[in-house]
N, C-alpha and C positions, 0 to 999 in steps of 0.2 A: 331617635334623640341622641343616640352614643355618638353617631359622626362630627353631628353641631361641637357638642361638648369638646370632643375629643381637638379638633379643629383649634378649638378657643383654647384648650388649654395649650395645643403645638404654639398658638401665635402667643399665650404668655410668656413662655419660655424662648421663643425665641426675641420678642420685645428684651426679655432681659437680658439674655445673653447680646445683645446688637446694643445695650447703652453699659452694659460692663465693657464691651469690646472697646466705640468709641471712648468710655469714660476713663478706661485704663488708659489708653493712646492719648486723652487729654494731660494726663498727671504723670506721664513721663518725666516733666522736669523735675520733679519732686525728688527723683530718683537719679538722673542722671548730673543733676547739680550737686551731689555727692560725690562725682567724679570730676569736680571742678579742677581737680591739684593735678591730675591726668590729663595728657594731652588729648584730642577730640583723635586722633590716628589711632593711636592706642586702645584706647576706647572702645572704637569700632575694630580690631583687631580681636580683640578678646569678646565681643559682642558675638562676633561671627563664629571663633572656637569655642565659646560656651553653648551658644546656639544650638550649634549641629549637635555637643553630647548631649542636650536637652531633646532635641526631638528622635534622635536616637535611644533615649529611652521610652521615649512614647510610644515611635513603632515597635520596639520591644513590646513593651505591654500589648500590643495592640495585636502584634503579630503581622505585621502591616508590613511585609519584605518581595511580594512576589511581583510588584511594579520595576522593582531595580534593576533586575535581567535585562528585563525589556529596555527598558530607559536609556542604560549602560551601553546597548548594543543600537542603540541609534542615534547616528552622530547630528541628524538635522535638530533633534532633540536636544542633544547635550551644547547645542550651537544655539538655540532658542533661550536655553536657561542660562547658556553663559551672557549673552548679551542681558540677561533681566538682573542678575547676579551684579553685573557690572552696574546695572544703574540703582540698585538698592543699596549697593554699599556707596553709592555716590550720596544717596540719601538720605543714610544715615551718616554719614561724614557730615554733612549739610548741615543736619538737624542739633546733633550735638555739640558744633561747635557754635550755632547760633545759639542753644541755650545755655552754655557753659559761658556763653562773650556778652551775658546782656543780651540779646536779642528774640526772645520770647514772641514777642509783637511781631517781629518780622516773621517768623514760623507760623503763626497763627494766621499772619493774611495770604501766606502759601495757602493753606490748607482750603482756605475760604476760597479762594480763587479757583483751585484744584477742579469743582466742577466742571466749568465754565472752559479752563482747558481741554478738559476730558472729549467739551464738545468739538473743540477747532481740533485735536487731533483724530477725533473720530470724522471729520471733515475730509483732512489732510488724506488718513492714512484707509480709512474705510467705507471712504466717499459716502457718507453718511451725506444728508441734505439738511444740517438745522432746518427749522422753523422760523417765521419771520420776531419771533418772542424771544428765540434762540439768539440771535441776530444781534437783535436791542439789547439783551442781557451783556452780552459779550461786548459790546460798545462800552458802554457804561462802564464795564469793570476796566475797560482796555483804559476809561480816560480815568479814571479814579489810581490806574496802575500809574499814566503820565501825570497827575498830577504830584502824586509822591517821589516819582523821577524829578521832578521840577522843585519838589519840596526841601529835597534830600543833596540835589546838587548833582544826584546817581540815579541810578536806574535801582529797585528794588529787588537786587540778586539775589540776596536769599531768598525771598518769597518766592521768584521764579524757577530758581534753581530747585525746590523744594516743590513746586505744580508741577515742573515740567520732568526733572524725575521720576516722581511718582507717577505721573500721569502716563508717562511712556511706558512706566513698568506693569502699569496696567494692561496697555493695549496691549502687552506680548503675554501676560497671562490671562487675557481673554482671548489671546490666540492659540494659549499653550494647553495642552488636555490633560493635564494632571492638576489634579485637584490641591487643596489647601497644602494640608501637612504631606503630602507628597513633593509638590511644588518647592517648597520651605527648603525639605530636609535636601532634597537638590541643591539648589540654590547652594546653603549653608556647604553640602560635601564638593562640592566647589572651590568655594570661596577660603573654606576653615583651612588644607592643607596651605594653601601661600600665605593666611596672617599667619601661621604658626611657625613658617619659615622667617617671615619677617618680626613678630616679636621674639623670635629665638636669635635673630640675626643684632636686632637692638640691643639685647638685654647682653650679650655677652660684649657687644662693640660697644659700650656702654652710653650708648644715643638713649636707651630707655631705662631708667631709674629701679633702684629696687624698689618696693614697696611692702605695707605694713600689713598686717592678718585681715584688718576690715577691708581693708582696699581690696584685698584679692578676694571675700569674700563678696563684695559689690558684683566683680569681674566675672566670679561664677552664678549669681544672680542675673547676671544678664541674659542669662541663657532662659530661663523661666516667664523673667518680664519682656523678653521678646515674642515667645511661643503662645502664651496663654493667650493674650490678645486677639492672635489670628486664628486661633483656635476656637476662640469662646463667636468670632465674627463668622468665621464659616459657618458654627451652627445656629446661627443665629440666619446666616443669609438661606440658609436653607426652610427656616421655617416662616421666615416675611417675606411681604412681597419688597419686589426692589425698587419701589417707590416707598417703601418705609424705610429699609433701609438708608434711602438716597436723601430723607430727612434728618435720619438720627445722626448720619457722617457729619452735620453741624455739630455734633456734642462737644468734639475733639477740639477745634479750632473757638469755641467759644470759652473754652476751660482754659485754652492756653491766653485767649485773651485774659480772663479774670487773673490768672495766676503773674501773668506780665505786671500787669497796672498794680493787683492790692497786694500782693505778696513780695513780687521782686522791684518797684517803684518806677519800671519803665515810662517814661512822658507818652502820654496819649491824651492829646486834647487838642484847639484849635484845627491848623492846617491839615494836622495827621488824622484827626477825626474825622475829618471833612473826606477826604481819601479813603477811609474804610467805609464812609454812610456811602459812598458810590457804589463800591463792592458789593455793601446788605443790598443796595437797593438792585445791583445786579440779578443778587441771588435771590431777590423775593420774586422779579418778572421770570425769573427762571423757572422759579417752583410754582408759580401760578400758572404759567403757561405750560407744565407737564402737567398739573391738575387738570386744567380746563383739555388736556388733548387724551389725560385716560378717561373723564366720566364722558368723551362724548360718545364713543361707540357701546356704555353703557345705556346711554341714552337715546340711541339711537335702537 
């Protein structure tokens, strides 16, 4: 009886840690709407040097240093992370100048879509074979994507910019063999030495403003509200399966809905509606048709 138990109680713990994960990533704007008076460059500047002295304390506590050797002395490695590095801070560039500009809504049908991409570049790049559910999903959301091209007068940049970002940045840390906060703190000792050259280069050319005690208080928060998230999600993916996980990643993109429409008064209704119902309806044949393809060798 201790295994059942023990079992049920890993999957509570990690159910919760996997809806603080997505539900913290939902309520970003909350936080980063506070850096409205800041440019979205900047932003992400000091995102990235708060970042890394944030997980640098973690592997401190942790004692978590004996991957770096290694890391450091392998340049296809540090060639793997510099390409994912590049497109994270593309996507966090992305992210928060859409919700600092009004554009909330437009982030949220990235994120919804983000699966549905996940599949065409696991097509592309890892000759994966969709399923004919797979297929029709991706149809759907591709016309529900033209019709808001068609709605908008444009093509739906940010929203794509922000699937296809992410989505790639995936596919290089499904490739990459370092783990969560390993991954990260790379990444981050990357990236953090050139924004610090570049916000030292702004503030003194005076391209970048000084600013007030809370503002830089914010700047050093960023470090914390970037970490814990992928922290609390690692151990969370480790204790569900990734068909639970692959439902709860709805949480993120359905908060930024709510928070767009009743909090920040974004228009969603008529035409625009109509555009997202394509997209749920992509993503419900999508999740139907991963149900109906895991119970069947259960059932078999």
């Amino acid at each position: 009886m201790a295994t059942p138990v023990r079992g049920g109680r890993l999957m509570r713990r990690g159910l919760a840690f996997g809806i603080l994960a997505y539900g913290l990533w939902g309520l970003f704007p909350l936080f980063f709407r506070q850096l409205q008076h800041v440019g979205a460059l900047e932003v992400v500047l000091h995102r990235m040097v708060w970042s890394l002295a944030f997980v640098l304390l973690v592997l401190a506590a942790l004692r978590r240093w004996t991957w770096l050797k290694e890391a450091w002395r392998s340049p296809r490695l540090l060639a793997i992370f510099a390409a994912s590095s590049a497109l994270l801070a593309a996507n966090w560039l992305t992210y928060i100048w859409a919700v600092n500009n009004d554009h909330v809504l437009d982030a949220s049908l990235g994120y919804f879509i983000l699966p549905l991409v996940n599949v065409a570049l696991g097509f592309v790049f890892l000759h994966e074979r969709p399923r004919r559910g797979q297929w029709t999903a991706f149809g759907i959301a591709a016309a529900g994507v033209l019709w808001l091209a068609l709605l908008t007068g444009h093509v739906p940049w940010i929203a794509l910019a922000l699937a296809l970002s992410f989505g790639m940045y995936g596919l290089i840390r499904k490739l990459a063999p370092l783990g969560a906060l390993e991954g990260m703190s790379l990444e981050t000792m990357l990236l953090a030495p050139l924004a610090a050259l570049v916000l030292l280069w702004g503030h003194q050319g005076g391209s970048m403003p000084g600013h007030d005690t809370h503002t830089w208080l914010l700047f050093v928060l960023c470090g914390p509200v970037t970490a814990i998230p992928l922290l609390l999600f690692s151990a969370g993916a480790r204790r569900l399966p990734l068909s639970t996980m692959g439902m709860l990643q709805y949480l993120t993109p359905t908060i930024l809905l709510l928070l767009g429409t009743l909090l920040y008064g974004e228009p969603f209704s008529g035409p625009r509606l109509t555009g997202f119902a394509l997209i749920w309806t992509a993503l419900l044949l999508y999740s139907v048709d991963g149900w109906r393809h895991r119970i069947r060798p259960a059932t078999a």
